[in-house]
MARVOLO-146189 format. One record per residue: x, y negated, z of N, C-alpha, C in turn; residue number from 1; residue in one letter. Coordinates in Angstrom, 3 decimals. Layout:
<zators>
+----------+----------+----------+----------+----------+----------+----------+----------+----------+-----+---------+
:     n.c1 :     n.c2 :     n.c3 :    ca.c1 :    ca.c2 :    ca.c3 :     c.c1 :     c.c2 :     c.c3 : num : residuo :
+----------+----------+----------+----------+----------+----------+----------+----------+----------+-----+---------+
:        X :        Y :        Z :        X :        Y :        Z :        X :        Y :        Z : NUM :       A :
...
+----------+----------+----------+----------+----------+----------+----------+----------+----------+-----+---------+
</zators>
This chain:
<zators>
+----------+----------+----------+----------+----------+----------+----------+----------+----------+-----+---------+
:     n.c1 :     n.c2 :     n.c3 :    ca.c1 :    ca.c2 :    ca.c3 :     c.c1 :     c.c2 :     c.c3 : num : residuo :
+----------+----------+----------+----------+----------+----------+----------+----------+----------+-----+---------+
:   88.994 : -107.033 :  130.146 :   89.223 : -108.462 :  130.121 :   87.877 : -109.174 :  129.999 :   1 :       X :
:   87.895 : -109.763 :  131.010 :   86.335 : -110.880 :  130.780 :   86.426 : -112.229 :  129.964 :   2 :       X :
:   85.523 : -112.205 :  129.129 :   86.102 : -113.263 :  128.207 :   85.573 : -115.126 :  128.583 :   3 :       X :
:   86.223 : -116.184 :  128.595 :   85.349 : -117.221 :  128.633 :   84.047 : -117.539 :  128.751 :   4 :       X :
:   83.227 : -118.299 :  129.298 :   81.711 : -118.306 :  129.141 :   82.004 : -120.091 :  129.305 :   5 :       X :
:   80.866 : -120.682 :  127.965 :   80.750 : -121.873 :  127.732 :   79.043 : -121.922 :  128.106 :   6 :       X :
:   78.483 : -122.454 :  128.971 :   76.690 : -122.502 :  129.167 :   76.328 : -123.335 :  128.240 :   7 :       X :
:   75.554 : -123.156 :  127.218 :   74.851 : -123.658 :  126.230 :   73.105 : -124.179 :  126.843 :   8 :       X :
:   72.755 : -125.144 :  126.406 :   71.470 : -125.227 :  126.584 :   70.291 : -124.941 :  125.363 :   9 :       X :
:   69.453 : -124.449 :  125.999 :   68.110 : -124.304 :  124.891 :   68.460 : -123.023 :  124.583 :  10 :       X :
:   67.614 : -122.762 :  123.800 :   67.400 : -120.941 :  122.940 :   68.938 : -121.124 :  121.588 :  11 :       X :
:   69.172 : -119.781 :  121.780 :   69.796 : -119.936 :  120.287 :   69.549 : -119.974 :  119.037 :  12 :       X :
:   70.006 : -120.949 :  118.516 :   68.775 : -121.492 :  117.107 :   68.668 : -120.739 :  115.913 :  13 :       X :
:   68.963 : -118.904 :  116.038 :   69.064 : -118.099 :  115.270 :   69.382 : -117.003 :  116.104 :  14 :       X :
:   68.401 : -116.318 :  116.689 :   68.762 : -115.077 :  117.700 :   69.318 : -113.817 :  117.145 :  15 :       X :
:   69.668 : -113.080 :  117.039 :   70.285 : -111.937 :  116.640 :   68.933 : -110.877 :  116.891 :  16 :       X :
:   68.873 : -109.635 :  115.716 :   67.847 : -108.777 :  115.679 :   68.539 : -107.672 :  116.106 :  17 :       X :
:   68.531 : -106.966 :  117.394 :   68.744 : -106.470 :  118.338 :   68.017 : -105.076 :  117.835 :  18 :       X :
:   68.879 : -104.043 :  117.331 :   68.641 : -102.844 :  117.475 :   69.100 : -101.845 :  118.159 :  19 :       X :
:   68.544 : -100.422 :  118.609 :   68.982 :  -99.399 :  119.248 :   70.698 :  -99.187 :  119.502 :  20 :       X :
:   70.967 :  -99.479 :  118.201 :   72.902 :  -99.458 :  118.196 :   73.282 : -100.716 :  118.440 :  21 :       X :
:   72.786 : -101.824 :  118.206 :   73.672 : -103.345 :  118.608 :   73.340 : -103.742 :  119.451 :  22 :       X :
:   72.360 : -103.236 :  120.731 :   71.960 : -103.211 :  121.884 :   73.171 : -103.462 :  122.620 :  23 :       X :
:   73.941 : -101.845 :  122.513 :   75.437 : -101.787 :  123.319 :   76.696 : -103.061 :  123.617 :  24 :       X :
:   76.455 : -103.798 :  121.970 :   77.396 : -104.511 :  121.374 :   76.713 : -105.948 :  122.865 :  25 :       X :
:   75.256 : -106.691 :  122.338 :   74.813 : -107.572 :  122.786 :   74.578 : -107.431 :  124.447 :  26 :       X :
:   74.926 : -106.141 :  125.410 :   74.698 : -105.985 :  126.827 :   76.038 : -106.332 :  127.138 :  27 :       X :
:   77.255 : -105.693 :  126.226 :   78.880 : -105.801 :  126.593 :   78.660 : -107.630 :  126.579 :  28 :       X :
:   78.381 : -108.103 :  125.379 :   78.938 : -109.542 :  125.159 :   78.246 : -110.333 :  126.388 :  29 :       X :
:   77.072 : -109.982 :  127.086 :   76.365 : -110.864 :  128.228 :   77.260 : -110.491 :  129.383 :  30 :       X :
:   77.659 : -109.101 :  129.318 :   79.100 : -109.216 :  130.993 :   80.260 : -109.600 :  130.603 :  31 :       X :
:   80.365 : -110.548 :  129.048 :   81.647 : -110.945 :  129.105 :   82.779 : -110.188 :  128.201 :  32 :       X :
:   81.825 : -109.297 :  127.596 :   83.501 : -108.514 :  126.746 :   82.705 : -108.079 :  125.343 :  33 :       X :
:   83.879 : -108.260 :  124.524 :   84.031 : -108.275 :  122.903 :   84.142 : -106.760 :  122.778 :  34 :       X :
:   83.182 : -106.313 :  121.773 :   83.377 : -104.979 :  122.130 :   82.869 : -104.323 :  120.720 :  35 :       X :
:   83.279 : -103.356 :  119.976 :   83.152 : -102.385 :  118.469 :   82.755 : -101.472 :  118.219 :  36 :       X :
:   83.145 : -100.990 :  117.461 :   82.834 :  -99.395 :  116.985 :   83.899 :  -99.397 :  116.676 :  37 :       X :
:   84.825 :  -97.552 :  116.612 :   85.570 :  -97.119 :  115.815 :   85.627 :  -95.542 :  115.508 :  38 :       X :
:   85.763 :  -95.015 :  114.283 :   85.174 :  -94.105 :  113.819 :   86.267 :  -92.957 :  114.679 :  39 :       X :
:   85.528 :  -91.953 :  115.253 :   86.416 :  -91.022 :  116.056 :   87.502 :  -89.552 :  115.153 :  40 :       X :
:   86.567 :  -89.707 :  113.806 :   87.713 :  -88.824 :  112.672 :   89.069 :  -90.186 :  112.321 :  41 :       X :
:   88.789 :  -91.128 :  111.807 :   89.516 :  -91.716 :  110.920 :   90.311 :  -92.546 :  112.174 :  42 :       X :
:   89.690 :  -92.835 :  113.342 :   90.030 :  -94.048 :  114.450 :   90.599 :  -95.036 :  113.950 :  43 :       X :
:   89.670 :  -95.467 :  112.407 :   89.762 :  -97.213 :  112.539 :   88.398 :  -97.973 :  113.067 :  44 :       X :
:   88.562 :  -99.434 :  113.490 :   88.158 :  -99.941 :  113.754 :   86.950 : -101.063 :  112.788 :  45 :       X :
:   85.931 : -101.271 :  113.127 :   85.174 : -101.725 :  112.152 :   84.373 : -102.668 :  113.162 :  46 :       X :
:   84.011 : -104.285 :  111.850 :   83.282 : -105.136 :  112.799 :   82.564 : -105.752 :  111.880 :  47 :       X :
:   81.125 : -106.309 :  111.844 :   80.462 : -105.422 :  113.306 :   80.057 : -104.493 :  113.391 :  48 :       X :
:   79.828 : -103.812 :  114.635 :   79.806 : -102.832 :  115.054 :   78.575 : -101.827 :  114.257 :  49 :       X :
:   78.705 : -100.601 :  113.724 :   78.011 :  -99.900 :  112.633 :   77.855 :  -98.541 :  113.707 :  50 :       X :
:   76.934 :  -98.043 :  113.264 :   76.453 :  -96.081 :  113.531 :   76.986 :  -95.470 :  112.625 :  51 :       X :
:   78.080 :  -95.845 :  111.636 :   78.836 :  -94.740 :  110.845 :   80.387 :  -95.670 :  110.972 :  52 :       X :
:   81.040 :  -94.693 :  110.331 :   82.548 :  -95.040 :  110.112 :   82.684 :  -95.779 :  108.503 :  53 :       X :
:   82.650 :  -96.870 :  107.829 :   82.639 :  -96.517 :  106.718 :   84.058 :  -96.614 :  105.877 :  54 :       X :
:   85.001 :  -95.552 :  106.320 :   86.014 :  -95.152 :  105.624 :   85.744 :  -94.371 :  105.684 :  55 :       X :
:   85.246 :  -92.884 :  106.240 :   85.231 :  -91.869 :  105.866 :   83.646 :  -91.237 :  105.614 :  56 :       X :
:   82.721 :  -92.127 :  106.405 :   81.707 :  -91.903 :  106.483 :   80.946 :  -90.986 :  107.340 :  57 :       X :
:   81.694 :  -91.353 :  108.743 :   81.658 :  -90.332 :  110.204 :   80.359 :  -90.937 :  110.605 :  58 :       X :
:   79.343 :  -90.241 :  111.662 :   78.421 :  -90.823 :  112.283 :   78.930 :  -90.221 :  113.523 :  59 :       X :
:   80.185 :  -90.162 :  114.014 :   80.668 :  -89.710 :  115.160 :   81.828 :  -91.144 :  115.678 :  60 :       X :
:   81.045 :  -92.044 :  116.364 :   81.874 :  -93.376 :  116.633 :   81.747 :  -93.376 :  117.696 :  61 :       X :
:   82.322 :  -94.228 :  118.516 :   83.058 :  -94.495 :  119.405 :   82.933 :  -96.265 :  119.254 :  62 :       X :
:   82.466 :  -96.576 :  121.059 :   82.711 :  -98.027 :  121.631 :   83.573 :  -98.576 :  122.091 :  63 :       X :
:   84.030 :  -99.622 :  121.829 :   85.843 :  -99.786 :  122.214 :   85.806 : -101.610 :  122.365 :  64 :       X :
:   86.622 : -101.538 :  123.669 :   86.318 : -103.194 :  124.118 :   87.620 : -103.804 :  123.241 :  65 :       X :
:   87.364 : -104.669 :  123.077 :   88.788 : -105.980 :  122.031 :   89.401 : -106.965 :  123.000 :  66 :       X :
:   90.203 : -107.111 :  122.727 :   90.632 : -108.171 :  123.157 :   90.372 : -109.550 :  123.374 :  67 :       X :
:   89.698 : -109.980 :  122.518 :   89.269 : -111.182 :  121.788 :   90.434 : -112.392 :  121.297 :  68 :       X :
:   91.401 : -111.748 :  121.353 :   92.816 : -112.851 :  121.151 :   93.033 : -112.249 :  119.539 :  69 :       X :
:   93.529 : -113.455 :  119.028 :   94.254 : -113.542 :  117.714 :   94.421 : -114.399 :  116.848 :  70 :       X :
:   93.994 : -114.932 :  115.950 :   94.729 : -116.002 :  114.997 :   94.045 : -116.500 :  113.836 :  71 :       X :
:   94.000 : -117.930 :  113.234 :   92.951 : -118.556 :  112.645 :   93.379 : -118.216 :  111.615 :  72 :       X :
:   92.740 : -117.441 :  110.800 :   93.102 : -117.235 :  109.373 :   92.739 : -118.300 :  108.519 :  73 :       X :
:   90.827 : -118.967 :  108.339 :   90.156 : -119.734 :  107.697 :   89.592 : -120.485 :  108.339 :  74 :       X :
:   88.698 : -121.578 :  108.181 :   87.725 : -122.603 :  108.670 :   87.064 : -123.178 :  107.621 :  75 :       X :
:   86.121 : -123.970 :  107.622 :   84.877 : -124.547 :  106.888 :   84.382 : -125.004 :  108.063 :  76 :       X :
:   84.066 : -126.429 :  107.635 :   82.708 : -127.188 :  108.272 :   81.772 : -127.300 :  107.345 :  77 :       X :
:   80.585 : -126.786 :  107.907 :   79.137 : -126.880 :  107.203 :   78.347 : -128.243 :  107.710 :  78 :       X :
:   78.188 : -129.320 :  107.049 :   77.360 : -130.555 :  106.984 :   75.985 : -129.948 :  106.923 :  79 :       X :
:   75.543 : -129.495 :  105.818 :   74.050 : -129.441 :  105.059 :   73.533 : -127.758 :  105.632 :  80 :       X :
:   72.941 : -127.857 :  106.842 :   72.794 : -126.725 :  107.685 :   71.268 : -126.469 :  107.423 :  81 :       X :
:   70.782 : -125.401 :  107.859 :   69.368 : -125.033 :  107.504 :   68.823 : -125.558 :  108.979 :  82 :       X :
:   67.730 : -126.032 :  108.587 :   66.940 : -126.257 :  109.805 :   66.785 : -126.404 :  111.302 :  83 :       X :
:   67.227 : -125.143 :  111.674 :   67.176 : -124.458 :  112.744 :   68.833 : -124.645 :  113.464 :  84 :       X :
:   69.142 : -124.752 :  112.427 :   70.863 : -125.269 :  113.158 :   71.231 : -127.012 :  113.370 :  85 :       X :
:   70.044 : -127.559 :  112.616 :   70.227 : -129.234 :  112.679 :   71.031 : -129.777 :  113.834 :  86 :       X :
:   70.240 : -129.552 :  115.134 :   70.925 : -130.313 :  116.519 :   72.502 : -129.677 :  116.562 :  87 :       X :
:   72.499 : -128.847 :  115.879 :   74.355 : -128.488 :  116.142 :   75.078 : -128.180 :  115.363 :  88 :       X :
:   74.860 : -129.235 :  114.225 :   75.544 : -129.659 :  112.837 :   76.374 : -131.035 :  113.487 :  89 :       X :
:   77.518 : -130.839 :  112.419 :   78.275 : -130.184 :  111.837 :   78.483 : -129.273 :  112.131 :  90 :       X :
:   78.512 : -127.844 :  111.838 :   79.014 : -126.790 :  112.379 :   80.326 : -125.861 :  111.784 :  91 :       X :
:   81.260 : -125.766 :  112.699 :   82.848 : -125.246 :  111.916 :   82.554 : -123.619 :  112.313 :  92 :       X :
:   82.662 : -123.060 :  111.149 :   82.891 : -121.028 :  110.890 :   83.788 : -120.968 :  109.950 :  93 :       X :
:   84.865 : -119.636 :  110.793 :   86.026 : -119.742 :  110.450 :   86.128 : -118.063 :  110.355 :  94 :       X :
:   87.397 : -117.934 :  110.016 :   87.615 : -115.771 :  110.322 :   88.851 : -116.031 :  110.948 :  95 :       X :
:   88.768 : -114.937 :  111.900 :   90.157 : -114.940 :  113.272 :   90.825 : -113.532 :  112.688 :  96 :       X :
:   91.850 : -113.356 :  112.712 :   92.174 : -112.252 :  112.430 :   92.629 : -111.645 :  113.775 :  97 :       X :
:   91.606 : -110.429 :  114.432 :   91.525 : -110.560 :  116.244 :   93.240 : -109.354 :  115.363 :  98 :       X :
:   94.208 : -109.685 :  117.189 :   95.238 : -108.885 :  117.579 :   94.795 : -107.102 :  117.216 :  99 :       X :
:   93.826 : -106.552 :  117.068 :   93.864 : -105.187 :  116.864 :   93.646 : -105.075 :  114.981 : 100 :       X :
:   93.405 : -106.245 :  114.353 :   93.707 : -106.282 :  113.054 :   92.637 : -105.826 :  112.112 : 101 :       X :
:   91.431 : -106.046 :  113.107 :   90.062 : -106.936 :  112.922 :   90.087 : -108.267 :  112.092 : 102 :       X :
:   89.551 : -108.727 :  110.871 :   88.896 : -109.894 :  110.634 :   87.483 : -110.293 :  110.465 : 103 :       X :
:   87.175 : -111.020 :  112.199 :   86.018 : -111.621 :  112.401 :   85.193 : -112.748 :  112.087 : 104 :       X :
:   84.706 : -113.104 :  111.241 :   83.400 : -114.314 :  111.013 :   82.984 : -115.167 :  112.016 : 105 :       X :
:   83.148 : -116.053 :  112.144 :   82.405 : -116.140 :  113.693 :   82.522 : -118.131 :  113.619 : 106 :       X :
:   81.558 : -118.493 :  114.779 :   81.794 : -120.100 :  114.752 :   82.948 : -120.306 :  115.619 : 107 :       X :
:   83.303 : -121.907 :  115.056 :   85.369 : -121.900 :  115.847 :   84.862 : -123.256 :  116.755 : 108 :       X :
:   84.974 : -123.916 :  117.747 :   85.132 : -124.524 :  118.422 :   86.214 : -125.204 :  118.711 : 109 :       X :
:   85.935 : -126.540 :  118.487 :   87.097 : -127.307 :  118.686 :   87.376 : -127.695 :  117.183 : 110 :       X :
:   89.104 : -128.320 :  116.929 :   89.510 : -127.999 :  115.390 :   90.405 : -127.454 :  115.326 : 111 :       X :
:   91.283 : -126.682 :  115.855 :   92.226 : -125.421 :  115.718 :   92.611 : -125.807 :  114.218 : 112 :       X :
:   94.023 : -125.618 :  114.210 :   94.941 : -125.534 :  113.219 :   94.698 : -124.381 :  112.298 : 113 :       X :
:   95.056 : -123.640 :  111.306 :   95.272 : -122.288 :  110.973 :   96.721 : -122.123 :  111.439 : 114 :       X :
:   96.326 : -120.791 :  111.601 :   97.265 : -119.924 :  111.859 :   97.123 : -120.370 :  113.763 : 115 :       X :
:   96.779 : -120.988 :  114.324 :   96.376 : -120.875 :  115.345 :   95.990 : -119.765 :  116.594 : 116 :       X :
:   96.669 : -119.983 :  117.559 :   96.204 : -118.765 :  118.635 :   94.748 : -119.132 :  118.974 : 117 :       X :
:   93.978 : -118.060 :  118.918 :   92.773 : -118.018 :  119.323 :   92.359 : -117.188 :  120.086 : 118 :       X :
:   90.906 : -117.335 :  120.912 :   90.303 : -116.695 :  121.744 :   89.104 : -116.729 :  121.879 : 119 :       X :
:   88.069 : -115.129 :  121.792 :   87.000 : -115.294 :  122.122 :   86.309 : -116.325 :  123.127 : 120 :       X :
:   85.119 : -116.647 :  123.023 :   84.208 : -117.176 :  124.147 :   82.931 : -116.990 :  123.871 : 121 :       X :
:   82.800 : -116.308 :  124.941 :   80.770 : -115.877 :  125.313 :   79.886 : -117.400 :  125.311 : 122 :       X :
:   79.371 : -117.842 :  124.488 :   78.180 : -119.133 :  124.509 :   76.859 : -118.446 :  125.115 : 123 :       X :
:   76.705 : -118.914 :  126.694 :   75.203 : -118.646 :  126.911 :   74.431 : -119.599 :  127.059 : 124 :       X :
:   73.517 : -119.458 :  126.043 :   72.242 : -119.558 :  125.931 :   71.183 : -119.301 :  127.086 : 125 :       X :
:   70.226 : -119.771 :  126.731 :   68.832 : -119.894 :  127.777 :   68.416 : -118.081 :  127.437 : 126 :       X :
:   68.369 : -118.120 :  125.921 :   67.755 : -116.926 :  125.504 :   68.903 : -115.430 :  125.293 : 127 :       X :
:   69.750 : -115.509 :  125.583 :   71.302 : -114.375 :  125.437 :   72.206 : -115.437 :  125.155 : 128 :       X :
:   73.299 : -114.598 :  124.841 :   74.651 : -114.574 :  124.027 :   74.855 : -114.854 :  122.972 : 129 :       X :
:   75.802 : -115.593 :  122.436 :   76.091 : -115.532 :  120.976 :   77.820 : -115.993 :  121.581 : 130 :       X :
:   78.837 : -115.456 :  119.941 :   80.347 : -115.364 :  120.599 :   80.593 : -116.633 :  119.572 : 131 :       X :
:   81.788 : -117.065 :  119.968 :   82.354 : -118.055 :  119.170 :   84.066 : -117.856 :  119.623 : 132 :       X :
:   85.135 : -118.856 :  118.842 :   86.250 : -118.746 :  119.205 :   87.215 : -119.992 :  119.426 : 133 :       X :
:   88.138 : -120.318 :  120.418 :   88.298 : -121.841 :  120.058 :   89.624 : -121.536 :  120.091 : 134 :       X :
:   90.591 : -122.474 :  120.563 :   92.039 : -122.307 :  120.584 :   92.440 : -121.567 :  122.129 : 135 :       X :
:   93.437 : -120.981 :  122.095 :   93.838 : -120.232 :  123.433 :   94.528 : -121.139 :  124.293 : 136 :       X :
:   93.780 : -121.186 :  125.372 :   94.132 : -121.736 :  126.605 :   95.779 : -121.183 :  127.240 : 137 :       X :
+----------+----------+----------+----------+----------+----------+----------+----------+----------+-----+---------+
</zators>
């Protein structure tokens, strides 16, 4: 499933530190798909995406694409933002509880109700990706 893409302008005002393992995560989210780890002894699912399992404590995981659909658990609007987020304050972060029973962190777009159907969306940036979630189309 390819997920939404909203074109953002300018750099993202807090880039993500891109290592050897969240490489995988940040190449999936630029073609469009929401994508995890899940531990291949225990096969639960964990976010974000980790080099171990930590229920059992496997370093034998497994990449697995999501859905990006599911449901507004929380929200907060942040007024008093640090710096670097100024031009895109107010800013609303909420937790979705995604359909595979994942609860994700993430910024919400729009003002979505709780308990709300939701859906990933890819925000590109000048400089990558960053995900957010708004109400389902």
């Amino acid at each position: 499933m390819t997920l939404p893409r909203i074109r953002m302008t300018g750099a993202r005002p807090w880039p993500p530190r891109v290592t050897s393992h969240t490489r995988t995560f940040w190449e999936a989210l630029s073609e469009g798909r929401l994508t995890t780890t899940r531990g291949r002894t225990s096969g639960r699912l964990t976010f974000p995406p980790k080099p171990f399992c930590p229920y059992d404590w496997g370093r034998d995981v497994e990449w697995v694409e999501l859905s990006g659909r599911g449901a507004l658990y929380s929200q907060t609007v942040i007024h008093a933002v640090p710096a670097a987020f100024q031009a895109e304050a107010p800013i609303r972060n909420g937790i979705v509880d995604l359909d595979e029973g994942l609860r994700v962190a993430a910024r919400i777009l729009g003002e979505p109700s709780l308990d709300a159907a939701m859906e990933c969306v890819v925000l590109d940036y000048d400089d990558g990706p960053l995900f957010a979630f708004r109400a389902a189309s």
